[in-house]
C-alpha positions in Angstrom: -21.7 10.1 4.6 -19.8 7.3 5.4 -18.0 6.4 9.1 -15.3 8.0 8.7 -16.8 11.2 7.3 -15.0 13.3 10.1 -12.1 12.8 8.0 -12.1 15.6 5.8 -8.9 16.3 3.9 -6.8 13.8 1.9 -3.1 13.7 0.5 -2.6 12.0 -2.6 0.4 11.2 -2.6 0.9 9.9 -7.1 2.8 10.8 -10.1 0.2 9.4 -12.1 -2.4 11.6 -12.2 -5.0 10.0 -13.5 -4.8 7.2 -11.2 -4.6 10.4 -8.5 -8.1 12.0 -10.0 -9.3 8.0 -9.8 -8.4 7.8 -6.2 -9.5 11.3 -5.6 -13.1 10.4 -6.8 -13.4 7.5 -5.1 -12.7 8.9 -1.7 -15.1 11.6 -2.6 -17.8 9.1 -2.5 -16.6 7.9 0.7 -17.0 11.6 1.6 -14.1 13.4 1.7 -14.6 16.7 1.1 -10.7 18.3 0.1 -7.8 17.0 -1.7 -4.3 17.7 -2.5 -1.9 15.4 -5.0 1.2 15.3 -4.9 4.0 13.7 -7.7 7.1 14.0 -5.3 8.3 13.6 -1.8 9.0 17.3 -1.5 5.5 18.3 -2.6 4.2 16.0 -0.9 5.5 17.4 2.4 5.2 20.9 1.4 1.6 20.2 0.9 1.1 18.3 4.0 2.7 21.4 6.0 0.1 23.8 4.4 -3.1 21.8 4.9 -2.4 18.8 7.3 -4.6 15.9 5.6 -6.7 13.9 7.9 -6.1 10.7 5.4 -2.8 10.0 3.0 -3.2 8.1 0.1 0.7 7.0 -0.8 2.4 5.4 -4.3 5.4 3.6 -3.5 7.0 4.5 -6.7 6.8 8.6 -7.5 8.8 11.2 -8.8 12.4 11.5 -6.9 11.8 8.7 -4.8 8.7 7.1 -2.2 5.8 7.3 -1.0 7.2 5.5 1.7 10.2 8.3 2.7 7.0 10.7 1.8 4.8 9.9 4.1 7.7 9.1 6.8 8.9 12.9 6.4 5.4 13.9 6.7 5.2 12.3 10.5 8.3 13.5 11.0 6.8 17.2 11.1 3.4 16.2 11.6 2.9 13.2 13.7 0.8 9.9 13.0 -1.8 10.2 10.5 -3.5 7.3 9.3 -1.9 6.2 5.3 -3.4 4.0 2.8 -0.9 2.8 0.4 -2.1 2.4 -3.2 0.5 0.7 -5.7 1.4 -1.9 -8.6 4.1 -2.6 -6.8 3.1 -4.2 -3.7 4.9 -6.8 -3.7 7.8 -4.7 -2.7 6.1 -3.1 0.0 3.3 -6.1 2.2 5.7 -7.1 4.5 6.1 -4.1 6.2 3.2 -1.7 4.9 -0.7 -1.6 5.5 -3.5 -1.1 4.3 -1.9 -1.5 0.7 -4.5 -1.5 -2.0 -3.4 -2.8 -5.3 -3.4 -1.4 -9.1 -6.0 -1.6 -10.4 -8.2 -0.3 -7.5 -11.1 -1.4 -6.6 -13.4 0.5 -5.1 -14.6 -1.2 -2.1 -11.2 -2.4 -1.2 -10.2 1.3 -1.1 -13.0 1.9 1.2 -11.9 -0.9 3.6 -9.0 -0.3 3.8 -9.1 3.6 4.1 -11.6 2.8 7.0 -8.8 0.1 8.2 -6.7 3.2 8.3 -9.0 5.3 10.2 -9.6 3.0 12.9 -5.7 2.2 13.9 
């Protein structure tokens, strides 16, 4: 188990899923133990309500809109929770986003910056 192994449950916030079941694998390794994916910003609050992640994993592009105005609606309801964004686009999102892991992902920038994430 890694560090951060206390952190259990993970949104995956992606409309692509099998980038989602990539990501989802990978943080498995890290040990997380319990995901959820979500292709929208409504599922991805609806989920988030059901099961509150410890760890959210965010697109910027997705299905009816962002991962951005997902994640913000989600600590809205929910509070702070830490947020990894994982996207091609992020040059549209640096300046005002982090940790943002690019497409393709590698796996041990994922882990840092997940553990980034963690620790803020």
């Amino acid at each position: 188990m890694t560090e951060h192994a206390k952190a259990r449950h993970v949104l995956i916030i992606e409309d692509e899923i099998l980038i989602a079941f990539e990501v989802e694998a990978l943080l498995a390794e890290q040990g997380f133990t319990s995901f959820d994916i979500a292709d929208s910003p409504g599922d991805a609050l609806a989920l988030a309500l059901a099961n509150p992640p410890d760890l959210i994993t965010a697109d910027y592009r997705i299905v009816g809109g962002t991962g951005v105005e997902a994640v913000e609606a989600i600590q809205r309801q929910l509070g702070s929770i830490p947020v990894v964004y994982v996207t091609g686009n992020s040059d549209l999102v640096q300046d005002r986003l982090r940790p943002i892991v690019g497409k393709p992902i590698s796996p041990r920038i994922l882990a840092e910056a997940c553990a980034q994430a963690l620790m803020a």
